[in-house]
GUZA-358218 format. One record per atom (N, C-alpha, C): residue in one letter; x, y, z. Coordinates in steps of 0.05 Angstrom, whole numbers, plus 5000, padded with zeros to 4 digits. Layout:
// GUZA-358218
AXYZ ...
This chain:
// GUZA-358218
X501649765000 X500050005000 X501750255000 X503850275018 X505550455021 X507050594995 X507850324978 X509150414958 X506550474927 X504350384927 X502250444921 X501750704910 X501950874936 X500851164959 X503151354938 X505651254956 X508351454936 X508851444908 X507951274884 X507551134859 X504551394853 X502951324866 X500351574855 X500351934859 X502151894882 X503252154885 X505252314870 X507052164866 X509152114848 X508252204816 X505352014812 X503952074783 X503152354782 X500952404802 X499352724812 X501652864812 X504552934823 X505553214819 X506253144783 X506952924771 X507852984750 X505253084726 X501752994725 X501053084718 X500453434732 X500653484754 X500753824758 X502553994741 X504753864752 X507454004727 X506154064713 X506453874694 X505253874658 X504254124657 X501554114674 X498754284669 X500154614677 X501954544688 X502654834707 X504655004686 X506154764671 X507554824654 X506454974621 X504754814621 X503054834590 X501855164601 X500955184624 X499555454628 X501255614625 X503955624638 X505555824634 X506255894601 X506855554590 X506855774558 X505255884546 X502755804556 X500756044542 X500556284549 X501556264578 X501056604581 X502956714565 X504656624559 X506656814543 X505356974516 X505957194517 X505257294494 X506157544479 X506057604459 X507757864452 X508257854424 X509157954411 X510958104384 X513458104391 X515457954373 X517857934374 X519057984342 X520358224330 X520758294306 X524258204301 X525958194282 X527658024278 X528358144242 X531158324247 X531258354217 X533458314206 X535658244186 X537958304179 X539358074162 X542657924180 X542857874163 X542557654144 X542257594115 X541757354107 X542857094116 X545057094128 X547056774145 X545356794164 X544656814183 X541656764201 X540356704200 X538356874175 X535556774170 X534956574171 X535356364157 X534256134159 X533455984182 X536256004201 X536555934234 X534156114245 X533956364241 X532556464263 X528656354251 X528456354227 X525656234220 X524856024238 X527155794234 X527055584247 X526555494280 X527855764286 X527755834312 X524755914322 X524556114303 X520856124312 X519256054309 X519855844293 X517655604282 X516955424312 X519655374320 X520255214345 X519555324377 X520055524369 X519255694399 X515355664399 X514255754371 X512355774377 X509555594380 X511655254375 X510055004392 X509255034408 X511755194427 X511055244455 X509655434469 X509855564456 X508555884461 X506356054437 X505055924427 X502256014407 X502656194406 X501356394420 X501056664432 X502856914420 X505756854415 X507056964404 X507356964379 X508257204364 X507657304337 X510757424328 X511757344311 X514457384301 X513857444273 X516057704260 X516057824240 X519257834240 X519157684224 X522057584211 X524157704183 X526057874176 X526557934155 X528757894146 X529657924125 X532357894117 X533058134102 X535058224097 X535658494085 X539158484098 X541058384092 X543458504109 X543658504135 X546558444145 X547558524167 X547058834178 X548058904154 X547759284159 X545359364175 X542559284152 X540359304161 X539259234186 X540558984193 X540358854224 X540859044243 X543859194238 X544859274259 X543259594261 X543059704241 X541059904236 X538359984255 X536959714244 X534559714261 X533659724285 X535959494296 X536259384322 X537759714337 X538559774328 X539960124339 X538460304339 X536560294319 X534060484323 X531260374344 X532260164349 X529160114365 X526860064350 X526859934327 X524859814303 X524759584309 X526659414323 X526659184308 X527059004345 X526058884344 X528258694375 X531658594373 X530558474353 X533058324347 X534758384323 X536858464314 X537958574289 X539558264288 X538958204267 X541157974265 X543858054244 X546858084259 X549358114247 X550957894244 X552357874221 X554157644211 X557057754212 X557757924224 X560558044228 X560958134255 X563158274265 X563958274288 X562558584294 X561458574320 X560058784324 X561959044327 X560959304313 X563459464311 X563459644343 X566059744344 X565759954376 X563660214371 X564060284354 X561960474352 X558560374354 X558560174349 X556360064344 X555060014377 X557559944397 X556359844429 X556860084437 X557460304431 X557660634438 X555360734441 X553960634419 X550360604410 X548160444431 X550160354438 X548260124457 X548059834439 X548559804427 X548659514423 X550059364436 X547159064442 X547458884464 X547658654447 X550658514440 X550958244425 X550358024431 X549057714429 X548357524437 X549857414404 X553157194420 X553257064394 X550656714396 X550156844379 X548556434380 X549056264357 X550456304335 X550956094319 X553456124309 X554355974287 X557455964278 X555755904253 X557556084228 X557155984192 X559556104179 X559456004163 X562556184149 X561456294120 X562856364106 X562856444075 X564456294059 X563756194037 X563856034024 X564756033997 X567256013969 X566856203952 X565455983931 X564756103916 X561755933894 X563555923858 X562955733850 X562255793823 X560355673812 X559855683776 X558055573761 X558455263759 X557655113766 X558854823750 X558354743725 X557954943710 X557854843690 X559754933672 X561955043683 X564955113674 X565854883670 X567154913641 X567954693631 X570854553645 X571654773666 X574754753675 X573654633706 X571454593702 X570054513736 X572054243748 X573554133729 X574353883746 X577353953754 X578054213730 X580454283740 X581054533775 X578654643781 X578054843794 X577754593817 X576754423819 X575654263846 X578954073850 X580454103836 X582853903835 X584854073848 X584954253828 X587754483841 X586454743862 X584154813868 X583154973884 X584055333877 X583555443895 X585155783885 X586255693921 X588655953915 X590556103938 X589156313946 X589656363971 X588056693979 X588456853965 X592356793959 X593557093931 X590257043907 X590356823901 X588456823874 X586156983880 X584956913901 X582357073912 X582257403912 X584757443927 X585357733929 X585457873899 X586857743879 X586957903862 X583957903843 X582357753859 X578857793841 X578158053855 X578557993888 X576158183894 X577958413910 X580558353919 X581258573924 X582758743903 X584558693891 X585558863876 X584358843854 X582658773849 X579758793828 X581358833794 X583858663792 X585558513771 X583758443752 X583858453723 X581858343706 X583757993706 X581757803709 X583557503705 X582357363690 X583857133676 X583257043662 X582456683668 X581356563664 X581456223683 X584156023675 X586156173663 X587956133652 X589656093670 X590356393679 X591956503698 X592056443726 X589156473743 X589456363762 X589156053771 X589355873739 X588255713744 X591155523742 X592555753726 X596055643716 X596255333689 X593255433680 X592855263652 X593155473621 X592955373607 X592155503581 X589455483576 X587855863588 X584655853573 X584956113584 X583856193560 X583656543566 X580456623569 X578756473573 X575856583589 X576156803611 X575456933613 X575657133630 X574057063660 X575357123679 X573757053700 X570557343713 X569157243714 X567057413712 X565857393748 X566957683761 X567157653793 X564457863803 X562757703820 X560957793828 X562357823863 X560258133866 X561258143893 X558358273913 X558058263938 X554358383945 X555558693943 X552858843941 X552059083936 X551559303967 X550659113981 X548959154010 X550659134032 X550459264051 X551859224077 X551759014089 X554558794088 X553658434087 X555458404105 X554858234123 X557758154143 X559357924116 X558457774102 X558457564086 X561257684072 X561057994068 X562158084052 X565158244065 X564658284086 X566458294111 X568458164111 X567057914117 X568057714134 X570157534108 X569357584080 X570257544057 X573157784056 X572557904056 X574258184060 X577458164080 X576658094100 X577958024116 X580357794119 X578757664109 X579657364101 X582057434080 X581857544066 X583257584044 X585157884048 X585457894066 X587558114079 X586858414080 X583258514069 X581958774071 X581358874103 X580459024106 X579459094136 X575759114136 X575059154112 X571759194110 X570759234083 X568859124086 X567459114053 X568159244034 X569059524040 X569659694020 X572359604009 X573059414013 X576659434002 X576559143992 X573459113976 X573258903956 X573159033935 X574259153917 X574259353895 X573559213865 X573458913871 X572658743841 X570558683847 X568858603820 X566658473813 X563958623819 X561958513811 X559658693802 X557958723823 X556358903837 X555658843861 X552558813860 X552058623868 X548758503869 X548958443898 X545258503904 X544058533927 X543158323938 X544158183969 X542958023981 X545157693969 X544257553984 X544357233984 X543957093964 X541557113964 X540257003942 X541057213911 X541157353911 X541957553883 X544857483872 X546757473890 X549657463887 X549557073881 X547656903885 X547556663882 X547056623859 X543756803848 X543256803824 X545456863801 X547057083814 X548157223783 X550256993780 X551656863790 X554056613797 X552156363778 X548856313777 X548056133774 X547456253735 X548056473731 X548156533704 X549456593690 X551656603700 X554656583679 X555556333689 X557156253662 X558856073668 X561356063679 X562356263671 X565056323680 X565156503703 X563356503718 X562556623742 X564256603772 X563856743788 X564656643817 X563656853832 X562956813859 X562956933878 X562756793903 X561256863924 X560856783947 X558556743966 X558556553989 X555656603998 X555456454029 X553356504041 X553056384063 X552356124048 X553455964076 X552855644072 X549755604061 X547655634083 X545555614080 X543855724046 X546155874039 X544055864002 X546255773985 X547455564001 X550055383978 X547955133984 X547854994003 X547454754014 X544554614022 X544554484006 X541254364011 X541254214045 X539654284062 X540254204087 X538953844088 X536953794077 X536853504079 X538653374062 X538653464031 X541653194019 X543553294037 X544253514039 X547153544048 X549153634027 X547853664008 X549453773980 X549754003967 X550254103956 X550454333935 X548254443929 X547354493919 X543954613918 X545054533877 X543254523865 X543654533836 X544654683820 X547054643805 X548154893790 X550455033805 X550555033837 X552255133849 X554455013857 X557055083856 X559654933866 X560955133885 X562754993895 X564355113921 X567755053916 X568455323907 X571655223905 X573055243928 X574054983934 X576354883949 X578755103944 X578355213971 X580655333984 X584455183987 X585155283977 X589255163970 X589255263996 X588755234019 X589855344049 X593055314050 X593955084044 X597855074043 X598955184024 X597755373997 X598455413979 X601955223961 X600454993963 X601554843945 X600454733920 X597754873905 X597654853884 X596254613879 X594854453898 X592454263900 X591554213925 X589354173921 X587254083949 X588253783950 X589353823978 X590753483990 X587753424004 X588153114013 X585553024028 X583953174054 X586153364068 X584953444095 X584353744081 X584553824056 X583554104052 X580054064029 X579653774025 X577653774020 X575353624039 X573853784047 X571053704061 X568653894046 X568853934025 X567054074015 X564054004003 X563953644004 X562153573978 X560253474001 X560553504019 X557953404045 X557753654063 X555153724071 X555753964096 X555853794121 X555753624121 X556653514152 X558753474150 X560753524130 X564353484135 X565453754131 X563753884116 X564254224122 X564754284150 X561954334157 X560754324193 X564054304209 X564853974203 X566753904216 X568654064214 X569754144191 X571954284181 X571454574200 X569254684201 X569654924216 X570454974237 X568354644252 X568454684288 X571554614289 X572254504274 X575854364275 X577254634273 X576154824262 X578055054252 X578955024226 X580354724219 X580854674189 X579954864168 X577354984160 X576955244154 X577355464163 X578455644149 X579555864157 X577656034167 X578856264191 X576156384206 X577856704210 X576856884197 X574456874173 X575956644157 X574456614135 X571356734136 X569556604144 X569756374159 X568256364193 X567856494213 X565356424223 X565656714242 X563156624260 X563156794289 X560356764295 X558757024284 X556056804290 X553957054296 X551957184312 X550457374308 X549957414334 X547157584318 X545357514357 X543657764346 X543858014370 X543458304361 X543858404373 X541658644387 X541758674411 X538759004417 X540159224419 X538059304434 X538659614440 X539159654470 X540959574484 X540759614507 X539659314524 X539259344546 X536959134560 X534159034545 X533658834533 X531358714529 X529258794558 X527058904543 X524659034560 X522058834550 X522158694527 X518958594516 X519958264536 X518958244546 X518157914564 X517857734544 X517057724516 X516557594497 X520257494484 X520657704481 X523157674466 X525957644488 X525757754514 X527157634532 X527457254536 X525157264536 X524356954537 X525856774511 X524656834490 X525556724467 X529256714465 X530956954473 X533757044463 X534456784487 X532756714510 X533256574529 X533456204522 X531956264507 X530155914494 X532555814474 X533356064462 X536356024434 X538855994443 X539056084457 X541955964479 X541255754495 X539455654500 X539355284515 X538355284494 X535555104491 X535054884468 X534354974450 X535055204437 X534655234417 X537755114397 X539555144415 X542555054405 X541754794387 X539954634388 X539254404385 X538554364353 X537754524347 X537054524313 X539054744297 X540854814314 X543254904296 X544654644271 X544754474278 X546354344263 X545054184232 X541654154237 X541154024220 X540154304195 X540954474207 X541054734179 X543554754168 X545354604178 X548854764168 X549854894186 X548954944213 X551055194226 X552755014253 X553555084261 X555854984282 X554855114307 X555255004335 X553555134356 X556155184371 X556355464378 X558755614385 X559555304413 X562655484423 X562355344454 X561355444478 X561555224491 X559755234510 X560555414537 X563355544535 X563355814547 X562655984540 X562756104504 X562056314491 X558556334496 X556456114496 X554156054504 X553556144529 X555656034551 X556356114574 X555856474581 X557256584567 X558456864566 X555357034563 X553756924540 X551557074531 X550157054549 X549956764558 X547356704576 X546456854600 X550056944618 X550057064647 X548657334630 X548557404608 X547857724597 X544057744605 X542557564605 X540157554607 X540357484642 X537857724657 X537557674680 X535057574686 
């Protein structure tokens, strides 16, 4: 009987929980707005898809438009959340901006596959020198030259238009200090635009967040799109440990390993204006640092560590 007694009791607090629990997420409720940059988006959709199993009640307006725009918004008090793909600038926390990194993605450089030199480009890779002279010293090249074959096609270099961490963090990588000191290639707007114009020349290249290279269920390339292998030892071919490119779960790996270069890896973050005041979006920035970490990986992104998680988390009181 005794053990009976503690077995039914035992049942009764666990159905109370439940009930006590389920009430609390309904009371939640609110407007939570979210704008910026394209390497996020996807994650943060996903994020409020997921939050709002739990919480109905809440209403999320989601956008993409740039880092720039992120940090913009989120500075003016439009937006809750500005989502940035670059390192938050000092002037920018002068402003009051309050950083939360919550994911890891890098930049990626793209071409057409349907370049006829596609098997020679995935074999011998480019050098950062090769890179630099597309987009920084904005060099007219030929697929000849950087490719150290005989073909005089001209290489045709797309670069974004928009205030991009993508483009940053590209920048950087390649020995610039900030977007502006990509001086080659043609500049088209957004993610998706700079994907398109790459998906209509042949002799094309540019760059992109993982998430509009990479189909997240195959794990592959998205159609039409390629990823040139980085010469990291600059010896003039991709050896076995410099290719992980043709799966995103060996990408993934390559990042958290470091093996890819950072930049143009990087975290990211979303960022306010000060102290979070809406209970709605306190909650939520709260839910993305614990379990929301949880569906980082089956999009492509890497879930920072677990001090840097650490770091953000003590930031919410």
């Amino acid at each position: 009987m005794k053990n009976y007694s503690l077995k039914k009791i035992a049942s009764t607090l666990i159905i109370l929980i439940t009930i006590i629990t389920a009430q609390a997420q309904t009371k939640l409720k609110g407007n939570i707005s979210i704008s910026g940059a394209y390497a996020l988006y996807p994650l943060a959709v996903k994020w409020g898809e997921e939050f709002k199993k739990l919480y109905p009640d809440v209403v999320f307006d989601i956008q993409a438009g740039g880092a720039g725009k992120g940090a913009t918004d989120a500075l003016a008090g439009t937006v809750d959340f500005g989502m940035v793909s670059r390192e938050i600038r000092p002037e920018e926390i002068s402003k009051g901006a309050n950083p939360f990194g919550v994911a890891i993605d890098a930049v990626i450089p793209t071409y057409n596959v349907t370049n006829p030199l596609s098997a020679t480009i995935l074999k011998k890779g480019l050098k950062k020198e090769d890179f630099a002279k597309l987009w920084l010293n904005a060099d007219a090249q030929t697929w000849g030259k950087i490719l150290g074959i005989n073909d005089n096609n001209p290489v045709k270099v797309y670069s974004r238009s928009d205030a991009a961490g993508a483009a940053e963090s590209w920048a950087k990588y390649l020995g610039g200090k900030a977007q502006e000191d990509l001086k080659g290639g043609v500049g088209v707007f957004g993610d998706p635009g700079l994907l398109g114009a790459v998906l209509k020349e042949k002799y094309a290249v540019g760059y992109n967040n993982i998430g509009f290279v990479y189909n997240p269920k195959s794990k592959k390339p998205n159609q039409g799109v390629g990823v040139i292998p980085i010469d990291i030892n600059g010896n003039g071919k991709i050896d076995p440990e410099e290719n992980f490119y043709d799966n995103l779960n060996t990408l993934m790996k390559a990042i958290a390993s470091k093996k890819y270069p950072s930049p143009p890896a990087r975290l990211l973050y979303f960022i306010t204006k000060g102290e979070l005041k809406n209970p709605a979006a306190k909650a939520f920035i709260k839910w993305v640092l614990n379990e929301g970490q949880k569906f980082d990986n089956s999009l492509g992104f890497v879930q920072p560590k677990r001090a840097t998680l650490d770091e953000y988390r003590a930031k919410i009181k």
